[in-house]
PDB file of N, CA, C and O in Angstrom:
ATOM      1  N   UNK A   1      78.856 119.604 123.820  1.00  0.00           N
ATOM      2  CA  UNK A   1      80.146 119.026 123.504  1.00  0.00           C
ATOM      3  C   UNK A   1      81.216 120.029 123.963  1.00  0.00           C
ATOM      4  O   UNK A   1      81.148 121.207 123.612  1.00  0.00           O
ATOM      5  N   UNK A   2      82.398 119.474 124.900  1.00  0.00           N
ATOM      6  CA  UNK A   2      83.011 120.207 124.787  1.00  0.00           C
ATOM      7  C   UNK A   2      83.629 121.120 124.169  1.00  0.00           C
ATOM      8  O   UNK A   2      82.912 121.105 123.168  1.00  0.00           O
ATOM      9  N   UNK A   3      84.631 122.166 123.879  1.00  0.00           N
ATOM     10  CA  UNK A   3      84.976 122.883 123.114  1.00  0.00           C
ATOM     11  C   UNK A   3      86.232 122.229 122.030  1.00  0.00           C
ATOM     12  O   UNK A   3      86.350 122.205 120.804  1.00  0.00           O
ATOM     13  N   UNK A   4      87.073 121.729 123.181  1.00  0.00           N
ATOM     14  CA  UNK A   4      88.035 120.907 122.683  1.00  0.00           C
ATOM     15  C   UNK A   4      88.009 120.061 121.746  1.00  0.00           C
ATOM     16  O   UNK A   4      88.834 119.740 120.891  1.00  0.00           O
ATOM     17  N   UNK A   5      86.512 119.578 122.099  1.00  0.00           N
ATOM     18  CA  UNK A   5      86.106 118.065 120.959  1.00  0.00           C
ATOM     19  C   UNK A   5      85.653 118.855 119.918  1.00  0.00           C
ATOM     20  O   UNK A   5      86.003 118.429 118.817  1.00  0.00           O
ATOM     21  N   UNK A   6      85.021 119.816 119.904  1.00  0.00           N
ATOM     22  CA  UNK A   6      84.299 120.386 119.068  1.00  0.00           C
ATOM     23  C   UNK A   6      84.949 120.968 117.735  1.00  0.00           C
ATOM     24  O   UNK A   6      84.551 120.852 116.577  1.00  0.00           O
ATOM     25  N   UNK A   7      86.221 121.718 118.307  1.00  0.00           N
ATOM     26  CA  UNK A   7      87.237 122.184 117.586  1.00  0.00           C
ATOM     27  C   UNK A   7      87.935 120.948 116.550  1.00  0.00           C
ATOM     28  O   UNK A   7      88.198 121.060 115.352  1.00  0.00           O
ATOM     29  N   UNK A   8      88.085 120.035 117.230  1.00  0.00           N
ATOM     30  CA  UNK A   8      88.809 118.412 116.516  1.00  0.00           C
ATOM     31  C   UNK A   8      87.769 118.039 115.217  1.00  0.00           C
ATOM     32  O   UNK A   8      87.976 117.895 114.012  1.00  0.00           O
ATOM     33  N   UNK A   9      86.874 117.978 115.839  1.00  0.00           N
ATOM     34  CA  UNK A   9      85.247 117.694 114.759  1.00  0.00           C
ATOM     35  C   UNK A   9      85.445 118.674 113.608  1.00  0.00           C
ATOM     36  O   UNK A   9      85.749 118.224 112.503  1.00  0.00           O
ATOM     37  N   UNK A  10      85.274 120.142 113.817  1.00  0.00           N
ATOM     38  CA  UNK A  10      85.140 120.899 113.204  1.00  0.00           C
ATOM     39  C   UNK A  10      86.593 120.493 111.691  1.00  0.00           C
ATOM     40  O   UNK A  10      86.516 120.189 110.500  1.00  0.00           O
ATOM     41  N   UNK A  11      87.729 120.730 112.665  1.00  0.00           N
ATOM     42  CA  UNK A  11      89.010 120.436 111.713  1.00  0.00           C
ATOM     43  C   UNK A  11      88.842 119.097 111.011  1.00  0.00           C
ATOM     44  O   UNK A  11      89.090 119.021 109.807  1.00  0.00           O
ATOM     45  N   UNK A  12      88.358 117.845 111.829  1.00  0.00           N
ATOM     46  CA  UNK A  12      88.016 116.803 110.644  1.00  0.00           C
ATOM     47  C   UNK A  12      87.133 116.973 109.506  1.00  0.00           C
ATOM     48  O   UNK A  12      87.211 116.479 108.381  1.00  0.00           O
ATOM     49  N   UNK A  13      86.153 117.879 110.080  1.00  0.00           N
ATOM     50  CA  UNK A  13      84.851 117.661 109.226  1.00  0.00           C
ATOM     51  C   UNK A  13      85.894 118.784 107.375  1.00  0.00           C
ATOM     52  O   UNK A  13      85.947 118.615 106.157  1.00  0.00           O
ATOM     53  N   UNK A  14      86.352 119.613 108.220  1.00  0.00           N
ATOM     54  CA  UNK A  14      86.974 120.592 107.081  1.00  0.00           C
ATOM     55  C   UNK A  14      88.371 119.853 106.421  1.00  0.00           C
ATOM     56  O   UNK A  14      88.950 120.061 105.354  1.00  0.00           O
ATOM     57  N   UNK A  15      88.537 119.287 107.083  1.00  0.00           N
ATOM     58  CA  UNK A  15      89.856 118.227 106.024  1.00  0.00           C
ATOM     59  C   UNK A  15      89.074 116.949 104.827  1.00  0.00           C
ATOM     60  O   UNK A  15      89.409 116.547 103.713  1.00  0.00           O
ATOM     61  N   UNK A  16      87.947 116.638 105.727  1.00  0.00           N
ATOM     62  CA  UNK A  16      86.852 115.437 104.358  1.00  0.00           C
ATOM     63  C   UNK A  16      85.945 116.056 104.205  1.00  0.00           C
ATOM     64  O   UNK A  16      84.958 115.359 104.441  1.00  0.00           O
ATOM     65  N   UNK A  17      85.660 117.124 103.900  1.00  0.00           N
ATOM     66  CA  UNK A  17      84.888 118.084 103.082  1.00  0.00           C
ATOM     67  C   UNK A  17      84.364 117.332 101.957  1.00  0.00           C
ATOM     68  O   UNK A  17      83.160 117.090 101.873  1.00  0.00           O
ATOM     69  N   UNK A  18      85.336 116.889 100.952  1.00  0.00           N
ATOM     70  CA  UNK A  18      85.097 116.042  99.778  1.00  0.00           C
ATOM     71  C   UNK A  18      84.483 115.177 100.115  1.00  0.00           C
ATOM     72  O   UNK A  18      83.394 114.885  99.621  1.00  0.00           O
ATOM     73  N   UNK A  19      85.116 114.491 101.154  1.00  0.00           N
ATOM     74  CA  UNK A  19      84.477 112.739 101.151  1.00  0.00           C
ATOM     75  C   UNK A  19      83.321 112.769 101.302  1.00  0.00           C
ATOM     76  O   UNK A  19      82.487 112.168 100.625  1.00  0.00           O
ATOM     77  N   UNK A  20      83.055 113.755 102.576  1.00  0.00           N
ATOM     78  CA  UNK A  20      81.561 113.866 103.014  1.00  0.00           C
ATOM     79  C   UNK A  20      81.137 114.492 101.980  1.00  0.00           C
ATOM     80  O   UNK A  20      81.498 113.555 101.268  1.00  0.00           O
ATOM     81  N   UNK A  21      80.787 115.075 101.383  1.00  0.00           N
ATOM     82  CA  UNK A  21      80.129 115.563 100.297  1.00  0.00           C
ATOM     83  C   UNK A  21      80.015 114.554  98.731  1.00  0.00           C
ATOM     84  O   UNK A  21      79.190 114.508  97.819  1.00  0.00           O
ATOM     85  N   UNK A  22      80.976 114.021  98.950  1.00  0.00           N
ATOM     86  CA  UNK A  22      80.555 112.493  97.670  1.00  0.00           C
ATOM     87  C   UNK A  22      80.091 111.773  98.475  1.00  0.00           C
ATOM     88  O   UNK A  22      79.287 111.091  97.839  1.00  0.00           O
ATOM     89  N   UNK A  23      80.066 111.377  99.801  1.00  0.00           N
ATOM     90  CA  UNK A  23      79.054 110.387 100.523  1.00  0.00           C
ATOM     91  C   UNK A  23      77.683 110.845 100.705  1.00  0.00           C
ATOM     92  O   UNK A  23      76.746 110.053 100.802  1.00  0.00           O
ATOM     93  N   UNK A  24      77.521 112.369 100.765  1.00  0.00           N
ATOM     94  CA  UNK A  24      76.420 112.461 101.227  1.00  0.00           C
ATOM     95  C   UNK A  24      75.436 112.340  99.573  1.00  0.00           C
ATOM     96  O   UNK A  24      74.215 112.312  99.421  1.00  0.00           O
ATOM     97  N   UNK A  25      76.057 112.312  98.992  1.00  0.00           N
ATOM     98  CA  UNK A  25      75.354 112.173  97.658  1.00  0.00           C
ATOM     99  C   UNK A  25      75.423 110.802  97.180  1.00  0.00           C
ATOM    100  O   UNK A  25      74.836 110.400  96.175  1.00  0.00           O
ATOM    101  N   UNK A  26      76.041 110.215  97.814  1.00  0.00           N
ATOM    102  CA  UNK A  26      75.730 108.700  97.363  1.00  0.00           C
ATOM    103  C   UNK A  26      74.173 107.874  98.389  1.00  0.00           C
ATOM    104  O   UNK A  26      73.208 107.182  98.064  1.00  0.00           O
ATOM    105  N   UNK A  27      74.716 108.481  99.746  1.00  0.00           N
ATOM    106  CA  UNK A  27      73.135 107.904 100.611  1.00  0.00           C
ATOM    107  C   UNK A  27      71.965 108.648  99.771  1.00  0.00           C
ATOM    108  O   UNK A  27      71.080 107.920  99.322  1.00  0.00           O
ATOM    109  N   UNK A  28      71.873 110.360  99.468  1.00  0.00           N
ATOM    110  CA  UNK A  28      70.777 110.728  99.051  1.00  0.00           C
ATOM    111  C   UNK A  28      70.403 109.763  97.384  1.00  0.00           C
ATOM    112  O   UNK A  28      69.434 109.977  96.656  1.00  0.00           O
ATOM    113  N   UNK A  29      71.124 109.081  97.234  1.00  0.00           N
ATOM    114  CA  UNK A  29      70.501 108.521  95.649  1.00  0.00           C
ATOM    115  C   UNK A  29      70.332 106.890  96.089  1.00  0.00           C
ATOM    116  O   UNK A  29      70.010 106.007  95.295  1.00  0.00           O
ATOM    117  N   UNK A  30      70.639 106.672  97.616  1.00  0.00           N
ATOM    118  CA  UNK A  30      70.329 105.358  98.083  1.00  0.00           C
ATOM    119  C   UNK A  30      71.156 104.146  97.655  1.00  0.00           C
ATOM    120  O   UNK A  30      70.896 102.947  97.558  1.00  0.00           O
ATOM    121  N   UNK A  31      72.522 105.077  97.379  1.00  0.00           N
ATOM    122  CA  UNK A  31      73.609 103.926  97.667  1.00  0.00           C
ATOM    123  C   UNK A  31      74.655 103.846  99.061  1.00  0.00           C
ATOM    124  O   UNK A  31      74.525 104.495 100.099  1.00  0.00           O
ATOM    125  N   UNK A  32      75.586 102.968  98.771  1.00  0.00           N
ATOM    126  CA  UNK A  32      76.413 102.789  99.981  1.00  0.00           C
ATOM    127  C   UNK A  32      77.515 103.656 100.312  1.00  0.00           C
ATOM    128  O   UNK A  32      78.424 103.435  99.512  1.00  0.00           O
ATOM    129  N   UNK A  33      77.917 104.797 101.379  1.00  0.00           N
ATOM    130  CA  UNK A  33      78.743 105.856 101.010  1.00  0.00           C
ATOM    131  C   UNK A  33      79.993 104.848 101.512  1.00  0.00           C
ATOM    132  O   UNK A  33      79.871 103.775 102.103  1.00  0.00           O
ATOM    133  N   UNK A  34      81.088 105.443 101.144  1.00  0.00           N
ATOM    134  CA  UNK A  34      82.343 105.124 101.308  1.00  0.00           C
ATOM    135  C   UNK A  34      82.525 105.339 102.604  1.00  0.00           C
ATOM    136  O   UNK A  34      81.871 106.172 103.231  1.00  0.00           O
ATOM    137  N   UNK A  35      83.900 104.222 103.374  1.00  0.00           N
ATOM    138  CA  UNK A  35      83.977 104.490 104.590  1.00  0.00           C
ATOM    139  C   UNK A  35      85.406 105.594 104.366  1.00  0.00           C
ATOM    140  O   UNK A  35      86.394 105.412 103.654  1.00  0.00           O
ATOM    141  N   UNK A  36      85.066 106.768 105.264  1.00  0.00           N
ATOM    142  CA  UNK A  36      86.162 107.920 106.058  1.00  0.00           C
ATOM    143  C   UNK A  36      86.657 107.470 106.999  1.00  0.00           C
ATOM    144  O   UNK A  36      86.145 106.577 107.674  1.00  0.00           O
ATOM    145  N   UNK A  37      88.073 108.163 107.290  1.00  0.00           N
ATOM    146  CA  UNK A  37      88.996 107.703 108.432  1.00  0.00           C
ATOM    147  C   UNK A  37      88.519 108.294 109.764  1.00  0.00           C
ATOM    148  O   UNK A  37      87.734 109.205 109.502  1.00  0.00           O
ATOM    149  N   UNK A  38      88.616 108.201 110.589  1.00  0.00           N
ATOM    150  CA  UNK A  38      88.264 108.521 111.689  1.00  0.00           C
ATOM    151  C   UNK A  38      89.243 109.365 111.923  1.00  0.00           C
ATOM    152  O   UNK A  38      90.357 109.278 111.406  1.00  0.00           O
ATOM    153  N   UNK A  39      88.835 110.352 112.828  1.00  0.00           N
ATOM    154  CA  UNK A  39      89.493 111.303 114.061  1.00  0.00           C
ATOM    155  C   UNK A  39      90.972 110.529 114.207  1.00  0.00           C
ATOM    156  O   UNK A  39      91.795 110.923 115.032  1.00  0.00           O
TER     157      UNK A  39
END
């Protein structure tokens, strides 16, 4: 991946920190995670 994209990813992933982290705990107990905003 480029660097450019990579950097964008990185800053999204660190702004929904939360979200992803209450989603990822909703798939591991085998429910439906919430939809996040996109890039």
């Amino acid at each position: 991946m480029p660097r450019k994209q990579l950097r964008l990813v990185q800053a999204w992933i660190e702004l929904r920190q939360d979200e992803l982290s209450a989603d990822w705990e909703l798939a591991v107990n085998g429910e439906t995670p919430y939809k996040i905003m996109p890039l």
